[in-house]
C-alpha positions as CSV (number, residue, x, y, z in Angstrom):
1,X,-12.9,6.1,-36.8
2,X,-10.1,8.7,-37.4
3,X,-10.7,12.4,-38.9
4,X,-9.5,14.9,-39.9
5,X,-10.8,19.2,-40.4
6,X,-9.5,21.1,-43.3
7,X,-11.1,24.1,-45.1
8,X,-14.0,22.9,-44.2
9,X,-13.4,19.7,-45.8
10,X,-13.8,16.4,-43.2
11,X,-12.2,13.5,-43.8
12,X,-13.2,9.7,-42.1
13,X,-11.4,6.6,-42.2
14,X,-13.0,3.2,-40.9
15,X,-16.3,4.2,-40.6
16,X,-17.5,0.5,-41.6
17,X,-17.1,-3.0,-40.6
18,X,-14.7,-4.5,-42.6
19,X,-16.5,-6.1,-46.3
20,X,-18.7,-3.6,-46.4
21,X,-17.8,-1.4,-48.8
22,X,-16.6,-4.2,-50.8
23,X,-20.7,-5.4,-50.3
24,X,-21.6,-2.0,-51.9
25,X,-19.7,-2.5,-55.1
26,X,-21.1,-5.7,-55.5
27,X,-25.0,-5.0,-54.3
28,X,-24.3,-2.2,-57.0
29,X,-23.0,-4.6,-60.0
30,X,-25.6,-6.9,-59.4
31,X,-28.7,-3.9,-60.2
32,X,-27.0,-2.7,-62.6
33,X,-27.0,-6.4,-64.6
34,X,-30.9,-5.9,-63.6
35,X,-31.2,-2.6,-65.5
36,X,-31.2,-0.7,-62.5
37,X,-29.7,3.0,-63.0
38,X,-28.7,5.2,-65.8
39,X,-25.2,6.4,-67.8
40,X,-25.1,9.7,-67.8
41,X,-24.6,9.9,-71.3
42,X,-27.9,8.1,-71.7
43,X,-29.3,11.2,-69.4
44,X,-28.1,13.8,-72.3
45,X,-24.5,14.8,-70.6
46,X,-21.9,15.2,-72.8
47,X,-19.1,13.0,-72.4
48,X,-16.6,16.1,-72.0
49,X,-19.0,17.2,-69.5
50,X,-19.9,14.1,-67.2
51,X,-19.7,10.3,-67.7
52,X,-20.2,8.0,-65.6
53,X,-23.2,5.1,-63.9
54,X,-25.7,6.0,-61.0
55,X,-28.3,4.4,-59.3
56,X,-29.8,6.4,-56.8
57,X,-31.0,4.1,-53.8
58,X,-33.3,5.7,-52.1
59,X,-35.5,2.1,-51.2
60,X,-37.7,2.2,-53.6
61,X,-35.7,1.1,-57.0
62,X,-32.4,-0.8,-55.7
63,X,-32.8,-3.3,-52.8
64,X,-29.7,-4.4,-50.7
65,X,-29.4,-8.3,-49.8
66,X,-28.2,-7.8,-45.6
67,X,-24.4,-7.4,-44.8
68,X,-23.7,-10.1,-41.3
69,X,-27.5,-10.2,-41.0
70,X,-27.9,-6.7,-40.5
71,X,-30.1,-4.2,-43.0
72,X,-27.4,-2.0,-45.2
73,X,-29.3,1.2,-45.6
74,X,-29.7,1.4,-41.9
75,X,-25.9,0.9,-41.2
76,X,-25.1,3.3,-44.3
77,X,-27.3,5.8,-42.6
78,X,-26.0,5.3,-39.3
79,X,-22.2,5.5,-40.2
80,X,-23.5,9.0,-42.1
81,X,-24.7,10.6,-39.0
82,X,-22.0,9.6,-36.9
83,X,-19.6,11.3,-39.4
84,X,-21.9,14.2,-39.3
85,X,-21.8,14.7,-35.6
86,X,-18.5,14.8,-35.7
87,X,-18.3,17.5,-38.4
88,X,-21.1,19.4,-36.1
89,X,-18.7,19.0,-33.2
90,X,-16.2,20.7,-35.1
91,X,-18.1,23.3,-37.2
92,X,-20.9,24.2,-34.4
93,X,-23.1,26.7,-35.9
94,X,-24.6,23.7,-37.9
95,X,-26.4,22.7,-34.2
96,X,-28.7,25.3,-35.0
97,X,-29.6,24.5,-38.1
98,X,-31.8,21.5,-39.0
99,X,-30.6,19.8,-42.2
100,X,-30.8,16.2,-42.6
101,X,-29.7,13.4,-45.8
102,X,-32.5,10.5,-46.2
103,X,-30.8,9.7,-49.9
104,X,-27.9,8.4,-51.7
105,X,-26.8,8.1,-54.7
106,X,-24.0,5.2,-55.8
107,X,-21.7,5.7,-58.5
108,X,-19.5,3.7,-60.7
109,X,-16.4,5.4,-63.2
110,X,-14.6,3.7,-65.4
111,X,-11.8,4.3,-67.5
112,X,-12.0,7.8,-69.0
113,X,-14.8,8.7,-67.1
114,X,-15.8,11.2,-64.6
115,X,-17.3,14.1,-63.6
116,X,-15.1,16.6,-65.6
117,X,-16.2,19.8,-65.3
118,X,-15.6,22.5,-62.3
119,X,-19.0,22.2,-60.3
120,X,-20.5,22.7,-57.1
121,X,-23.4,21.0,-55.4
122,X,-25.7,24.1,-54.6
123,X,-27.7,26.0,-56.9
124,X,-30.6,26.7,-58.4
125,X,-34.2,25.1,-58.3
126,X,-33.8,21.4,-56.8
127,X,-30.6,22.4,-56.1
128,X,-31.1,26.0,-54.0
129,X,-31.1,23.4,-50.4
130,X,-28.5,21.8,-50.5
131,X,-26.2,22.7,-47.7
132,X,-23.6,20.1,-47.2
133,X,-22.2,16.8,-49.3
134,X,-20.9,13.7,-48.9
135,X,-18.8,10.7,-50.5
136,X,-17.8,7.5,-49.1
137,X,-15.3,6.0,-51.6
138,X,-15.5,2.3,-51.8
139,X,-12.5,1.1,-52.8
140,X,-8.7,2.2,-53.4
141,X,-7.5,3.4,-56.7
142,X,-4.0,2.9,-57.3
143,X,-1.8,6.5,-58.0
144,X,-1.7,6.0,-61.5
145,X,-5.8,5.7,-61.8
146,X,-6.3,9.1,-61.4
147,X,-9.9,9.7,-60.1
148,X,-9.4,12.0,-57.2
149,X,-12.2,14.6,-56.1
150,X,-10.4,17.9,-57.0
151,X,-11.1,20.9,-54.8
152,X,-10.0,24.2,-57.0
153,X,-10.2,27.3,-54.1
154,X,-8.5,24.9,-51.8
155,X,-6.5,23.6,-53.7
156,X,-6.7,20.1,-52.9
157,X,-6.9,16.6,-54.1
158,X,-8.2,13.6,-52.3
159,X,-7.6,9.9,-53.6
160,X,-10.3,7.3,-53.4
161,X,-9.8,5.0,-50.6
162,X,-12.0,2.3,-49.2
163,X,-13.8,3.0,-46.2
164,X,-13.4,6.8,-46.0
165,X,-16.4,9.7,-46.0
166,X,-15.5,13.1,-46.9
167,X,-18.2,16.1,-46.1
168,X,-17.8,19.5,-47.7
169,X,-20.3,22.5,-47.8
170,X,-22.1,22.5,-50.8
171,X,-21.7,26.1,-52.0
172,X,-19.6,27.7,-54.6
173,X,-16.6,28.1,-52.2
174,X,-16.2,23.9,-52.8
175,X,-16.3,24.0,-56.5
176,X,-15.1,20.8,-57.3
177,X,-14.7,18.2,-59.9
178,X,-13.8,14.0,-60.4
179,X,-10.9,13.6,-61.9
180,X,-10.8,10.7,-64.9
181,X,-10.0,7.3,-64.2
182,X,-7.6,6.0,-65.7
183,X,-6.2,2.2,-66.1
184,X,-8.7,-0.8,-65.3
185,X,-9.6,0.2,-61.7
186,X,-13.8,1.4,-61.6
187,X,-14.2,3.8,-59.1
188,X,-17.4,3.3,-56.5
189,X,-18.5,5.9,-54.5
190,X,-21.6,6.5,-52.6
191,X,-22.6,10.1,-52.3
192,X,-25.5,12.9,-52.1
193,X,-26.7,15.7,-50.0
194,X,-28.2,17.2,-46.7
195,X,-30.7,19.4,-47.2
196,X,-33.0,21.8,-45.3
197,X,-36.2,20.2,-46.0
């Protein structure tokens, strides 16, 4: 795995087994031809606003057929932490503080979609403890596709690419955004939150 610290902002390559992420994608087509998941558009979003697919995985309404005989959500999880360590390693205060991630939520974007709007992951109500956030992208997009994750304070912009995790506090000083895709590249990601519980 290689890393790298930026404004808070980690970034890990080759956390995964190679066909792994590319087992994501399709463990995530294959619910969504079941029904499984939500536009959201169909949710009330505006299309200006938000637009994309989710399914949020938590074990009880996707199930994941094994990657090399070995249970997914367990080597999701544990790739997760091990990125999180590292991140703690770096960013020590977060030792003392006990957060933990036991969700995630996958993602699909097609052309013209995205998550528009300048955002950031903390807030109010279900919202208020939410402390850090994280996305593995599962696939490359090309230049031309657009689609990065847009950080406005740091000025930044990082491009999907297979097999990488990026963690980021989840307060305002990370407002962010997903850029549209463009062309006939969907963008997968897998993302969500650690929380104090």
């Amino acid at each position: 795995m290689n890393y790298e610290f930026r404004d808070f902002i980690g970034v890990f390559e080759n956390i995964y087994p190679d066909g792994f992420c590319k087992h994501l994608i399709n463990e995530f087509n294959k619910n969504q031809e079941f029904g499984i998941g939500i536009s959201r558009t169909d949710e009330g979003s505006k299309k200006h606003i938000r637009n994309d697919y989710q399914i949020f995985a938590n074990g009880r309404n996707i199930s994941f057929s094994e990657f090399e005989d070995k249970d997914v959500l367990n080597m999701f999880y544990k790739g997760l932490q091990c990125c999180f360590d590292e991140y703690k390693k770096n960013y020590s205060v977060l030792g003392g503080i006990d957060i933990r991630c036991n969700q995630m939520k996958m993602q699909k974007t097609s052309r013209g979609e995205g998550y528009h709007i300048w955002h950031c992951e903390q807030g109010n109500g279900y919202m208020n403890n939410r402390s850090l956030v994280y996305m593995l992208y599962l696939n490359d997009l090309p230049e031309e596709a657009n689609g990065e994750t847009e950080f406005l304070y740091q000025e930044r912009r990082i491009r999907p690419k297979e097999n990488t995790m990026v963690l980021w506090p989840a307060g305002f000083t990370h407002v962010h955004r997903g850029n549209a895709v463009f062309g006939d590249v969907d963008k997968y990601v897998v993302t969500g939150w650690f929380k104090n519980e």
